[in-house]
N, CA, C and O atoms as a CHARMM CRD file, in Angstrom:
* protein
*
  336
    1    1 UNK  N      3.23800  -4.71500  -3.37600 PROA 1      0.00000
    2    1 UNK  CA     3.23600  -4.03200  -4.64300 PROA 1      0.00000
    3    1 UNK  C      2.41200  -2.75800  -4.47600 PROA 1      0.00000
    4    1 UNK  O      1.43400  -2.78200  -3.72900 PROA 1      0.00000
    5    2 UNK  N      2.73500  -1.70800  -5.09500 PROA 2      0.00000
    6    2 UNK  CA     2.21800  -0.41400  -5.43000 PROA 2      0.00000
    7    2 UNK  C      2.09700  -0.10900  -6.28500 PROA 2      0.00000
    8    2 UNK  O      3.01400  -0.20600  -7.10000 PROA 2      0.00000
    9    3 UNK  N      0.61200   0.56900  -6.68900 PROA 3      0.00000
   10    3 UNK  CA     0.44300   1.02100  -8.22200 PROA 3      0.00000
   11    3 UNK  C      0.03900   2.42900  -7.47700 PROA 3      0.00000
   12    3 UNK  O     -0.48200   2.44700  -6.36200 PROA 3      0.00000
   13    4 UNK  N      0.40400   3.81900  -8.37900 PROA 4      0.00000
   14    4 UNK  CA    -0.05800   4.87000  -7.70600 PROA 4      0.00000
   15    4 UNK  C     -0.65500   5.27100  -9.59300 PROA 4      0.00000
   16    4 UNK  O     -0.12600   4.98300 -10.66600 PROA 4      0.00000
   17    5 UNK  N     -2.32200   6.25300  -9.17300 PROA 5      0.00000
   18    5 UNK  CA    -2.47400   6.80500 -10.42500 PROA 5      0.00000
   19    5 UNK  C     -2.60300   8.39000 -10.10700 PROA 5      0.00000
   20    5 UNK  O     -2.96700   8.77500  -8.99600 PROA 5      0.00000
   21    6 UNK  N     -2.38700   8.99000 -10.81300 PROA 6      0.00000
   22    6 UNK  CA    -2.99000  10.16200 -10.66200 PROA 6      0.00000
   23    6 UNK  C     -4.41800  10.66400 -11.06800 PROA 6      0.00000
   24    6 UNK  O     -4.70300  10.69700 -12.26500 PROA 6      0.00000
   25    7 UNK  N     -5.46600  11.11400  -9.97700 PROA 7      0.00000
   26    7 UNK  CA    -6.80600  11.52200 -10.80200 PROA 7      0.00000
   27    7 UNK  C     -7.01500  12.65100 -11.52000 PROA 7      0.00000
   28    7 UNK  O     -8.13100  12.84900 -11.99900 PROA 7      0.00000
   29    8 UNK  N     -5.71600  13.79200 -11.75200 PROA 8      0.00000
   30    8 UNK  CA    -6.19100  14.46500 -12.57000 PROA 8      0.00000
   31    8 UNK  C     -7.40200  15.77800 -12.64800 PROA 8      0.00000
   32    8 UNK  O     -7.82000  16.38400 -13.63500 PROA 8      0.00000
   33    9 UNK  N     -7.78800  15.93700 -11.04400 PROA 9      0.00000
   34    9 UNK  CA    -8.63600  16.58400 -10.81200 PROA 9      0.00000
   35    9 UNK  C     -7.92300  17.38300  -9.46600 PROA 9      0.00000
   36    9 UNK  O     -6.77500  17.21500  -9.05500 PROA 9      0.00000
   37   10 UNK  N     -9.06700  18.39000  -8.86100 PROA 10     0.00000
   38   10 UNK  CA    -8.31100  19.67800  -8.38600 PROA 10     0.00000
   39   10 UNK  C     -8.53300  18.86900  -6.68700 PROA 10     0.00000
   40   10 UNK  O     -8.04900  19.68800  -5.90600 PROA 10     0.00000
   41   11 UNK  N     -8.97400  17.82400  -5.99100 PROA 11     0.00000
   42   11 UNK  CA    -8.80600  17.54700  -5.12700 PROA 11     0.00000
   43   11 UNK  C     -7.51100  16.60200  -4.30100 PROA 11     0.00000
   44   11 UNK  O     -7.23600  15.40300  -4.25100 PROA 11     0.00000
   45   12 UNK  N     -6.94300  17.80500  -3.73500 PROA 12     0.00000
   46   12 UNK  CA    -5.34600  16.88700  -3.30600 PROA 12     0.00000
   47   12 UNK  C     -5.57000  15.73300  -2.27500 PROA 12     0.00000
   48   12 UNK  O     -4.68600  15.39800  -1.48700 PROA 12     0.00000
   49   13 UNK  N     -6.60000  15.24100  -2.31600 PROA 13     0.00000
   50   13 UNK  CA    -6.52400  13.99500  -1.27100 PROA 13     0.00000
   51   13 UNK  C     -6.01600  12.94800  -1.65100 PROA 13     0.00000
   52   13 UNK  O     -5.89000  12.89200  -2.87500 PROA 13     0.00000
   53   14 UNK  N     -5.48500  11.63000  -0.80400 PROA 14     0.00000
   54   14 UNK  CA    -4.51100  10.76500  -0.75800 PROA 14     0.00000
   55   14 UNK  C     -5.10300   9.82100  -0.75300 PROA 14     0.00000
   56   14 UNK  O     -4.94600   9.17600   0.28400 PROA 14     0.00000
   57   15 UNK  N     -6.07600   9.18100  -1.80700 PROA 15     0.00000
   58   15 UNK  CA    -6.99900   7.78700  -1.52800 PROA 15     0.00000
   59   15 UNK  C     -6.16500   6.78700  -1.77900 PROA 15     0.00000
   60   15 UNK  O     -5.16100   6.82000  -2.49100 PROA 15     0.00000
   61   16 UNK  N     -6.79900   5.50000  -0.90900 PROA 16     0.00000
   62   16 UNK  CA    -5.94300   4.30700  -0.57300 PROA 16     0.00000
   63   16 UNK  C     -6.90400   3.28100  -0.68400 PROA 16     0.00000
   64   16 UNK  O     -8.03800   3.43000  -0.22800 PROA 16     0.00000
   65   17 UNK  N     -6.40200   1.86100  -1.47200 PROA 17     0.00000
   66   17 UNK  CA    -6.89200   1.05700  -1.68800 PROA 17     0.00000
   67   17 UNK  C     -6.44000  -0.31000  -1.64900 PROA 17     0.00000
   68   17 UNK  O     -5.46100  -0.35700  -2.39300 PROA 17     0.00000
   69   18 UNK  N     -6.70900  -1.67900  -1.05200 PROA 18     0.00000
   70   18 UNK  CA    -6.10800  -2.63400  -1.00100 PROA 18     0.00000
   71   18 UNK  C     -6.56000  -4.02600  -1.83600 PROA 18     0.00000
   72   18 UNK  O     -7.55700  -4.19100  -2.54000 PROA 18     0.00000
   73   19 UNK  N     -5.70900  -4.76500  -1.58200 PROA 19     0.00000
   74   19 UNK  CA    -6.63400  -5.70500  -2.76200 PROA 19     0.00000
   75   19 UNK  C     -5.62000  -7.11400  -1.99400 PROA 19     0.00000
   76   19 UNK  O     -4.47100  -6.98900  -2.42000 PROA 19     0.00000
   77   20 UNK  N     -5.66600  -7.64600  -1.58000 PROA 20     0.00000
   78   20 UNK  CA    -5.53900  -9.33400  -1.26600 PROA 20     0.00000
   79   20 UNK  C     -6.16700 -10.63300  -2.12100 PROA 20     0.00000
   80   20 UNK  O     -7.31500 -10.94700  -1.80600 PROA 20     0.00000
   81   21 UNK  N     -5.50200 -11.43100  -3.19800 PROA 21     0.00000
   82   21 UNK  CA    -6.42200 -12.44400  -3.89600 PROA 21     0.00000
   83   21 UNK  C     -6.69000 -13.88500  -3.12700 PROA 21     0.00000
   84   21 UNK  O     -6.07600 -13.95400  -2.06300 PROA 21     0.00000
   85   22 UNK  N     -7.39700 -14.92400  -3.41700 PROA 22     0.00000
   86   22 UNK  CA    -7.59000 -15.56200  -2.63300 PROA 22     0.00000
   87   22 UNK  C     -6.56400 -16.55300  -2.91100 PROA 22     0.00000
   88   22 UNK  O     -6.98700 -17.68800  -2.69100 PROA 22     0.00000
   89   23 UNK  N     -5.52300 -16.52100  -3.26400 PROA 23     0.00000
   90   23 UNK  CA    -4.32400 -17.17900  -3.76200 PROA 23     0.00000
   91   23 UNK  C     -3.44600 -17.15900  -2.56200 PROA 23     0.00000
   92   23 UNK  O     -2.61300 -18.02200  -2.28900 PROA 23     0.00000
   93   24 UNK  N     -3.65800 -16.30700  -2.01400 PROA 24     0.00000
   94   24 UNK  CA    -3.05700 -15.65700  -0.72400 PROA 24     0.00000
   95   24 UNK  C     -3.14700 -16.39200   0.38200 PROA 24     0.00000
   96   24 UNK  O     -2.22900 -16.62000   1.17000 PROA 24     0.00000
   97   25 UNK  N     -4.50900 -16.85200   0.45900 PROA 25     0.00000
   98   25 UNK  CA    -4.57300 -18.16500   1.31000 PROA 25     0.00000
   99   25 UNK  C     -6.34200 -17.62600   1.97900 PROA 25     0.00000
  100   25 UNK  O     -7.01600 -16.71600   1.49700 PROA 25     0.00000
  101   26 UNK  N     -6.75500 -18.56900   3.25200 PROA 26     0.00000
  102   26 UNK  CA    -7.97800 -17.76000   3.68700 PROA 26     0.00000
  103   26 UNK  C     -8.15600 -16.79700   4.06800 PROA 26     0.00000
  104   26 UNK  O     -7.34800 -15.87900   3.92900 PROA 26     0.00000
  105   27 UNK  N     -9.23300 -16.69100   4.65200 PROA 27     0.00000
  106   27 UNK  CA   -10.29700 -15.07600   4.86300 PROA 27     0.00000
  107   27 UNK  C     -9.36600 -14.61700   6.34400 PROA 27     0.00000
  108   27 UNK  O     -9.43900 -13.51800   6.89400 PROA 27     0.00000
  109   28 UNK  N     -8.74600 -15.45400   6.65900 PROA 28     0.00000
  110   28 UNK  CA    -8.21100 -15.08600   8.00300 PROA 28     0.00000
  111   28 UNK  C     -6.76500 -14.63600   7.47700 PROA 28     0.00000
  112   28 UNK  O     -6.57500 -13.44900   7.74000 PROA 28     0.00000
  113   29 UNK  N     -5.79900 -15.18100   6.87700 PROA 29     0.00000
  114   29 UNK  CA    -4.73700 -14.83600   6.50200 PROA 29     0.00000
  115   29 UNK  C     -4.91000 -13.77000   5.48500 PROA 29     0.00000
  116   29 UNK  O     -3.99700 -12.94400   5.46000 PROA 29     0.00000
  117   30 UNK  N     -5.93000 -13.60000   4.59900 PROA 30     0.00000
  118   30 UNK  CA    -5.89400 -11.99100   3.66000 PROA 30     0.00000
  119   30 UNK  C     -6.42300 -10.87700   4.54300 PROA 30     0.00000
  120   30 UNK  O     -5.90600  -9.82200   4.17500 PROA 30     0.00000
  121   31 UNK  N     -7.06300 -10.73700   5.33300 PROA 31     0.00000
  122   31 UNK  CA    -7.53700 -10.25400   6.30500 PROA 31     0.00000
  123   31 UNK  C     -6.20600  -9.71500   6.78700 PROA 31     0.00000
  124   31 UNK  O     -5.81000  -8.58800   6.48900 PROA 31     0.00000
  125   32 UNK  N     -5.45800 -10.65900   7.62700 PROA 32     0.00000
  126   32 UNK  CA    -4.34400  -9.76300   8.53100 PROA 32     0.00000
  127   32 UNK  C     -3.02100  -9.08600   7.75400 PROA 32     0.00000
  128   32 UNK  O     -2.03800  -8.56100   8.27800 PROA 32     0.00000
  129   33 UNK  N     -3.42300  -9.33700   5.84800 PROA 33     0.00000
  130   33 UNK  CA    -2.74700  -8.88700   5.06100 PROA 33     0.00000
  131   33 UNK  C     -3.14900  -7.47700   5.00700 PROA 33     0.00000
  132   33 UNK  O     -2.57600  -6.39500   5.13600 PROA 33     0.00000
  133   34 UNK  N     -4.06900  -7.79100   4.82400 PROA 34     0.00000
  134   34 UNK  CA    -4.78900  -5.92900   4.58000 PROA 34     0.00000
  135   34 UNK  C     -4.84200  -5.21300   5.85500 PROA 34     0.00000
  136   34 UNK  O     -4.62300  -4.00500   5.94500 PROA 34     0.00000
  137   35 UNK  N     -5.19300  -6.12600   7.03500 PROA 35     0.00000
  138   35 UNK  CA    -4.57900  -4.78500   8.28300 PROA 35     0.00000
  139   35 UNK  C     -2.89100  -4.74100   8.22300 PROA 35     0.00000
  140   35 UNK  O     -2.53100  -3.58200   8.43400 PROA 35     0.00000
  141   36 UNK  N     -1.84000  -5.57100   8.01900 PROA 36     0.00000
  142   36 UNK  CA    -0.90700  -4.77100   7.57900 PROA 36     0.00000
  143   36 UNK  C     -0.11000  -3.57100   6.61500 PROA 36     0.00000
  144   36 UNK  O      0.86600  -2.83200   6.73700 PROA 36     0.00000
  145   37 UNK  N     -1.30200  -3.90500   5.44500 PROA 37     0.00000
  146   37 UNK  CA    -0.81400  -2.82400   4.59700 PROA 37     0.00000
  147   37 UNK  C     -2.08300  -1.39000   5.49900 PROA 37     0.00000
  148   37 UNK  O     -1.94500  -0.17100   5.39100 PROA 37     0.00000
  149   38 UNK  N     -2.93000  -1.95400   6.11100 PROA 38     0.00000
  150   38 UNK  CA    -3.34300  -0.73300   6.50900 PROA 38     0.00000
  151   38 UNK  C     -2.91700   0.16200   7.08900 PROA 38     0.00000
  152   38 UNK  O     -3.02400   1.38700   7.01600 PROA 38     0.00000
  153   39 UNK  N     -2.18300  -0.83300   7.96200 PROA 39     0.00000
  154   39 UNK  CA    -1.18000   0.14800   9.38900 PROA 39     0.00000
  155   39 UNK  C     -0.34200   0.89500   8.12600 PROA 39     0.00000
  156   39 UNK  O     -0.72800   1.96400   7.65300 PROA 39     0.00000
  157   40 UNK  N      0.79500   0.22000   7.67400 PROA 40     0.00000
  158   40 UNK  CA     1.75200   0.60800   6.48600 PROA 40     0.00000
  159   40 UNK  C      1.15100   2.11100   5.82700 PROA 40     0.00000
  160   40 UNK  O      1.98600   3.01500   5.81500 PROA 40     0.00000
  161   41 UNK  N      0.11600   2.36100   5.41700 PROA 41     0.00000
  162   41 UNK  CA    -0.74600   3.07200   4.70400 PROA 41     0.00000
  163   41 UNK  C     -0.73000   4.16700   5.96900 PROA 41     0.00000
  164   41 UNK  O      0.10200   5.06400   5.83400 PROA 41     0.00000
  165   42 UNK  N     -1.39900   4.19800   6.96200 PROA 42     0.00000
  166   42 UNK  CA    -1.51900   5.31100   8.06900 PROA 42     0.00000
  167   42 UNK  C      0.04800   5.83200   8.40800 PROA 42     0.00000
  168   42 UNK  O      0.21300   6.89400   9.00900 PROA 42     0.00000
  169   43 UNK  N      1.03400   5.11300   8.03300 PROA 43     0.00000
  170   43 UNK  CA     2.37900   5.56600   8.87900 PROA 43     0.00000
  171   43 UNK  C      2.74400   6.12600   7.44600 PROA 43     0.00000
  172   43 UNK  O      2.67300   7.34600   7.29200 PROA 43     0.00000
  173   44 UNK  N      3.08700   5.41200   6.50000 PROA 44     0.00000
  174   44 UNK  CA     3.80000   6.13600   5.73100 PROA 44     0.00000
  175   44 UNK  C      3.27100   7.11700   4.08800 PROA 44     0.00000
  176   44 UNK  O      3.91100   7.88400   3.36900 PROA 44     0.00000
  177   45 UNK  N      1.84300   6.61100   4.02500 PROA 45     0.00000
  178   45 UNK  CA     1.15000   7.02500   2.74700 PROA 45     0.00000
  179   45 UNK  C      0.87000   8.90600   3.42000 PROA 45     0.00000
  180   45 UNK  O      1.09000   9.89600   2.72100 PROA 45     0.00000
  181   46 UNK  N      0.43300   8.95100   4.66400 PROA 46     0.00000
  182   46 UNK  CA     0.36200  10.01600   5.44200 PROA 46     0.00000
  183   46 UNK  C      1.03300  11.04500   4.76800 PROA 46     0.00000
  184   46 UNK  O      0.48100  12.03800   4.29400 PROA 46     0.00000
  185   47 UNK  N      2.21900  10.79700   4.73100 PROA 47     0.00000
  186   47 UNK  CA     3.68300  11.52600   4.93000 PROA 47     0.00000
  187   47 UNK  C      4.06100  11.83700   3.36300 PROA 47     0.00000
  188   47 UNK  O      4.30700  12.93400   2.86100 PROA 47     0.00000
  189   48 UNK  N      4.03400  10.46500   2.70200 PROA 48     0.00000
  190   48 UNK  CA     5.22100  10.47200   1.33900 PROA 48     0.00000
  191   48 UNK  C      4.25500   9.72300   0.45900 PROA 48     0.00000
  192   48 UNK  O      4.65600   9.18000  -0.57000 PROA 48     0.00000
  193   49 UNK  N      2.67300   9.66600   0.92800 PROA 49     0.00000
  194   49 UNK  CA     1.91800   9.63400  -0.50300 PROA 49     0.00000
  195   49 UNK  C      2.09500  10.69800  -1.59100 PROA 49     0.00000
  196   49 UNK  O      3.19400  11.25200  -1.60800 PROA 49     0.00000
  197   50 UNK  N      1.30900  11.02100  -2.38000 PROA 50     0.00000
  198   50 UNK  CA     1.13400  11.21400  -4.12900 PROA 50     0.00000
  199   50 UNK  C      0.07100  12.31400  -3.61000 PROA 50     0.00000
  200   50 UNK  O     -0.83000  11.79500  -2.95200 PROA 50     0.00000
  201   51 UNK  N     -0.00900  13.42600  -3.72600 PROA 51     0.00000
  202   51 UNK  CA    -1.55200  14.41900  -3.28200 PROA 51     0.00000
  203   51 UNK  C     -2.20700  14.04000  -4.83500 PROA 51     0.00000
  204   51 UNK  O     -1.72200  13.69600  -5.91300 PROA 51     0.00000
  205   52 UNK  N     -3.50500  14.29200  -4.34500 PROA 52     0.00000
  206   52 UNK  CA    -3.95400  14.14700  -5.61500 PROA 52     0.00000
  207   52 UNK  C     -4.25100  13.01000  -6.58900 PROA 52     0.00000
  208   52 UNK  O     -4.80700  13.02700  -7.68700 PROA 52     0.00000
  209   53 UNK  N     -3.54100  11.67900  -5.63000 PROA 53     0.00000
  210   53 UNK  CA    -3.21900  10.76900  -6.31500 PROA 53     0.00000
  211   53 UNK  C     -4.29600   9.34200  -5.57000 PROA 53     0.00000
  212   53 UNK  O     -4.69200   9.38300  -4.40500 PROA 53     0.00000
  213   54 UNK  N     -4.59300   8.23400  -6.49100 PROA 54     0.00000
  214   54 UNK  CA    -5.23800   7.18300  -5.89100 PROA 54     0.00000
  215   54 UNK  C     -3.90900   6.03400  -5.52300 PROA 54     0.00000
  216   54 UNK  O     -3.14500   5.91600  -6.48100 PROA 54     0.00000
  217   55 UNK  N     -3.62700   5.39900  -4.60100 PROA 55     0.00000
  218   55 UNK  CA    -2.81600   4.33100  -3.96600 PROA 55     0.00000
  219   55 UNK  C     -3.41400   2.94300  -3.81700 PROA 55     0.00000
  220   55 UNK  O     -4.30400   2.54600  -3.06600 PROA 55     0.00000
  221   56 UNK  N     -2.82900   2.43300  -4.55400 PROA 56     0.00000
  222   56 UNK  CA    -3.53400   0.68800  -4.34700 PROA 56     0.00000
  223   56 UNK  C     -2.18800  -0.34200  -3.65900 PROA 56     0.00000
  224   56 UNK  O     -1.04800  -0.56100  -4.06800 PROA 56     0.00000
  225   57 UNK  N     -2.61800  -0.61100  -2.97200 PROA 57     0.00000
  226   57 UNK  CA    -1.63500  -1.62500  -1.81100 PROA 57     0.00000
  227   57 UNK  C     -1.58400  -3.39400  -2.67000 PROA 57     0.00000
  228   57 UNK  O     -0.41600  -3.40900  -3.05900 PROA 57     0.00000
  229   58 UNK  N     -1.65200  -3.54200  -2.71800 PROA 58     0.00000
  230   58 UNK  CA    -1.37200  -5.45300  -3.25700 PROA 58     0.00000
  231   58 UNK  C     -0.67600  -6.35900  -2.47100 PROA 58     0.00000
  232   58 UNK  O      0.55100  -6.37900  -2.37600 PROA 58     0.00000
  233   59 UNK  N     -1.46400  -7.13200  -1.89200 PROA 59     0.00000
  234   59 UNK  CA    -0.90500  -7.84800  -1.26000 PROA 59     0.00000
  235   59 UNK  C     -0.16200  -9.63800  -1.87200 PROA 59     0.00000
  236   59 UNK  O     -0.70200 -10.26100  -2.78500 PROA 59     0.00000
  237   60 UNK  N      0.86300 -10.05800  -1.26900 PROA 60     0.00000
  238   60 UNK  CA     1.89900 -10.75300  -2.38600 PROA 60     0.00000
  239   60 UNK  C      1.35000 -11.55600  -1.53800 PROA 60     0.00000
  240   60 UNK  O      0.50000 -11.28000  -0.69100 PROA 60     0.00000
  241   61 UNK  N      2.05400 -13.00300  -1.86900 PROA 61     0.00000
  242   61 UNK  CA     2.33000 -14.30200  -0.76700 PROA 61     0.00000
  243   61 UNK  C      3.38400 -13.73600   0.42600 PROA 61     0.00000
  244   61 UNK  O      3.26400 -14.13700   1.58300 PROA 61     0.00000
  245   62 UNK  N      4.10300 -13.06900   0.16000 PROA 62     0.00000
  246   62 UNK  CA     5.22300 -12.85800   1.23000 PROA 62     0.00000
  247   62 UNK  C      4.32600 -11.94600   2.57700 PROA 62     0.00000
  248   62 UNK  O      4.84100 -11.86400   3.69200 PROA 62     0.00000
  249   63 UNK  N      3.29800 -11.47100   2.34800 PROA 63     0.00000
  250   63 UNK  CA     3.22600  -9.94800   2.74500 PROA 63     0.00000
  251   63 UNK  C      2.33500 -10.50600   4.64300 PROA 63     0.00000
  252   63 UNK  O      2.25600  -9.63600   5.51000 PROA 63     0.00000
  253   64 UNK  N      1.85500 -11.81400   4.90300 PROA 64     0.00000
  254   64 UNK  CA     1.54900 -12.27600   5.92800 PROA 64     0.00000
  255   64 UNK  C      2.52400 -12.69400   6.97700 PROA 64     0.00000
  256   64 UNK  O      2.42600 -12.86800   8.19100 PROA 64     0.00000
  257   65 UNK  N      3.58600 -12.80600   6.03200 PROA 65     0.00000
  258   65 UNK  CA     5.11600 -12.95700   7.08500 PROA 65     0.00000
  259   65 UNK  C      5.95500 -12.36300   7.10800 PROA 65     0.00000
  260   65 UNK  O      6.95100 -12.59300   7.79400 PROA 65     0.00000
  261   66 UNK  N      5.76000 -11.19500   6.18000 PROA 66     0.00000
  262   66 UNK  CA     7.25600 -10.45500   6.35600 PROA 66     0.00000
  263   66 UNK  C      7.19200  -9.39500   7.22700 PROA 66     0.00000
  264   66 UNK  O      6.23200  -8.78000   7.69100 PROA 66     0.00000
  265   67 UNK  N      8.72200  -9.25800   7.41200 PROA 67     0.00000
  266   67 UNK  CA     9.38600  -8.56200   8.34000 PROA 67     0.00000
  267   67 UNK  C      8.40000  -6.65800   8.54300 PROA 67     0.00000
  268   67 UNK  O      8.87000  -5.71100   7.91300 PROA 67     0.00000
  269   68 UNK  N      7.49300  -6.50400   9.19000 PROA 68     0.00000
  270   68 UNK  CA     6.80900  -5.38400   9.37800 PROA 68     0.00000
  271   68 UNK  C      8.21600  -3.94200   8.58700 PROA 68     0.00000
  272   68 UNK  O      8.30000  -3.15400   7.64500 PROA 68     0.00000
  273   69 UNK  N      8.85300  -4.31000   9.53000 PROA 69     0.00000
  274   69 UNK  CA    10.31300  -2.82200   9.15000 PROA 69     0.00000
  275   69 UNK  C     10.52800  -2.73800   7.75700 PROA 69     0.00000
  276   69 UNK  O     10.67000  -1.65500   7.18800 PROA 69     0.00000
  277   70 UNK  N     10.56500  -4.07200   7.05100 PROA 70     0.00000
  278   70 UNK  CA    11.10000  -4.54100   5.92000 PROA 70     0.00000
  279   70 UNK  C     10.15000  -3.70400   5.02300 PROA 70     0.00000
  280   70 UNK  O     10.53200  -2.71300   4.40200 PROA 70     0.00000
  281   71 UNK  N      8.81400  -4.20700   5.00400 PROA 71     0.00000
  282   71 UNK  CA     7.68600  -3.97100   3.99600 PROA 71     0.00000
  283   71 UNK  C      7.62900  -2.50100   4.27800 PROA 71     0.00000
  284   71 UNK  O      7.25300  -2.12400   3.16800 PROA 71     0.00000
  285   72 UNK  N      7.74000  -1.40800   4.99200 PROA 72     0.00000
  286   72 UNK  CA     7.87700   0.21300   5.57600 PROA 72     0.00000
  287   72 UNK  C      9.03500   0.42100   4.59900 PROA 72     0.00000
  288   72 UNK  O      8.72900   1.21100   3.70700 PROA 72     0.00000
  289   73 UNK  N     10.24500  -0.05000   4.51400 PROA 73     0.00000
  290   73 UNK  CA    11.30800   0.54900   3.76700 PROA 73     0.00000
  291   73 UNK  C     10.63100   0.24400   2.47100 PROA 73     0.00000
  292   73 UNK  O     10.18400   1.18800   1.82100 PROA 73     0.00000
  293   74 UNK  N     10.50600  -1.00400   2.02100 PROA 74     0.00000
  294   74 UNK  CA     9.90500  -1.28900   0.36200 PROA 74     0.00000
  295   74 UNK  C      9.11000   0.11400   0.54400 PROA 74     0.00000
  296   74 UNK  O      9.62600   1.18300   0.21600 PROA 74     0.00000
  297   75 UNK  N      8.19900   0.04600   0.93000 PROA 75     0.00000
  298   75 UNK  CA     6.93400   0.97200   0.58600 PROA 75     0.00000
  299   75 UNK  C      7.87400   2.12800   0.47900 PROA 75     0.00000
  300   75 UNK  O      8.29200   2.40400  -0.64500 PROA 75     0.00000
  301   76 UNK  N      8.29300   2.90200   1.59300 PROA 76     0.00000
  302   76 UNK  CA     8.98900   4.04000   1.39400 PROA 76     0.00000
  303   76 UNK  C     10.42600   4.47700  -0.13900 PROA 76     0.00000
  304   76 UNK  O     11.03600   5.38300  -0.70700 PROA 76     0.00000
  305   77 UNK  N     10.19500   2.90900  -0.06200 PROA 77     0.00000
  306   77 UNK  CA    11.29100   2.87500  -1.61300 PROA 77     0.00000
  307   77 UNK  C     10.54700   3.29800  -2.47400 PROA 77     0.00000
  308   77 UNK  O     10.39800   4.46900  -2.82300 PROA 77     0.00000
  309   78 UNK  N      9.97100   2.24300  -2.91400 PROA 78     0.00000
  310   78 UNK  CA     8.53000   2.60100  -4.03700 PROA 78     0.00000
  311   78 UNK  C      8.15900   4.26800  -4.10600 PROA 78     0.00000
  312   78 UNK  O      8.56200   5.09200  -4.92600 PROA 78     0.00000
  313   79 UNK  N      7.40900   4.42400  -3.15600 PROA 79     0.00000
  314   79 UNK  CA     7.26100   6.19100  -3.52200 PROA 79     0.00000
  315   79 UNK  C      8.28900   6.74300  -3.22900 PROA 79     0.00000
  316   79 UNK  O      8.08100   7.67000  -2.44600 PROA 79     0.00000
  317   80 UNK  N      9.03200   6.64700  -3.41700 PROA 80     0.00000
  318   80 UNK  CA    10.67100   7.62400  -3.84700 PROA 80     0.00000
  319   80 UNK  C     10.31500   7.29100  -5.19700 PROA 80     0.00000
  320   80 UNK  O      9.73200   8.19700  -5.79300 PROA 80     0.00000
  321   81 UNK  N     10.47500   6.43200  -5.71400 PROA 81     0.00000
  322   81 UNK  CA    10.86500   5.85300  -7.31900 PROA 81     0.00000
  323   81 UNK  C      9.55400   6.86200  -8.05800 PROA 81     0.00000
  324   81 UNK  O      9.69600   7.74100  -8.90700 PROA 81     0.00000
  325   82 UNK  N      8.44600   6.44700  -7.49200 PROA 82     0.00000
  326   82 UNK  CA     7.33200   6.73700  -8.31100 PROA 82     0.00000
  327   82 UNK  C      7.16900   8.47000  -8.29000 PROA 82     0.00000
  328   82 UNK  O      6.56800   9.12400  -9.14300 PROA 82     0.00000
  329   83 UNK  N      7.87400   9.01400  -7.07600 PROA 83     0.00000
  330   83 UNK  CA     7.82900  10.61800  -7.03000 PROA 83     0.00000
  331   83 UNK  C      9.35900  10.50700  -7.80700 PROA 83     0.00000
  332   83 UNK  O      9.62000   9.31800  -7.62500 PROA 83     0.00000
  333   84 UNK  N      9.88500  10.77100  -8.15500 PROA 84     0.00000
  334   84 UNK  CA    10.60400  10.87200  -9.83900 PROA 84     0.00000
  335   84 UNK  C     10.14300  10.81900 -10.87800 PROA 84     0.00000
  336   84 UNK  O     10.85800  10.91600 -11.87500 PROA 84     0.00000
């Protein structure tokens, strides 16, 4: 999941933020959640983030097993939608 906000202020930087609940499972499995959305975040927030904008990553139940390629297209979907 992606929530993007805008801050509204004159600095175009691209802040990024993650959030894993403990629903998710342990400290070891939210953990390798958030280095996936991290990688995710360096490849594609880079490129086709929001300037200006804050990025929060959310990590689901799915997001420890799914398909790496898979979760890159979602993401790259998402900010298409949200840059409209």
């Amino acid at each position: 999941m992606l929530l993007v906000h805008p801050r509204g202020d004159s600095d175009p930087a691209k802040r990024v933020g993650f959030t894993v609940t403990k629903k998710i499972g342990n400290s070891v499995v939210r953990n390798r959640c958030k280095r996936r959305l991290r990688a995710l975040a360096r490849e594609v927030l880079a490129a086709r983030g929001i300037a200006g904008a804050d990025h929060v990553l959310i990590g689901r139940d799915a997001t420890p097993d799914r398909d790496y390629a898979a979760m890159r297209t979602d993401l790259e979907a998402a900010l298409e939608r949200i840059a409209r």
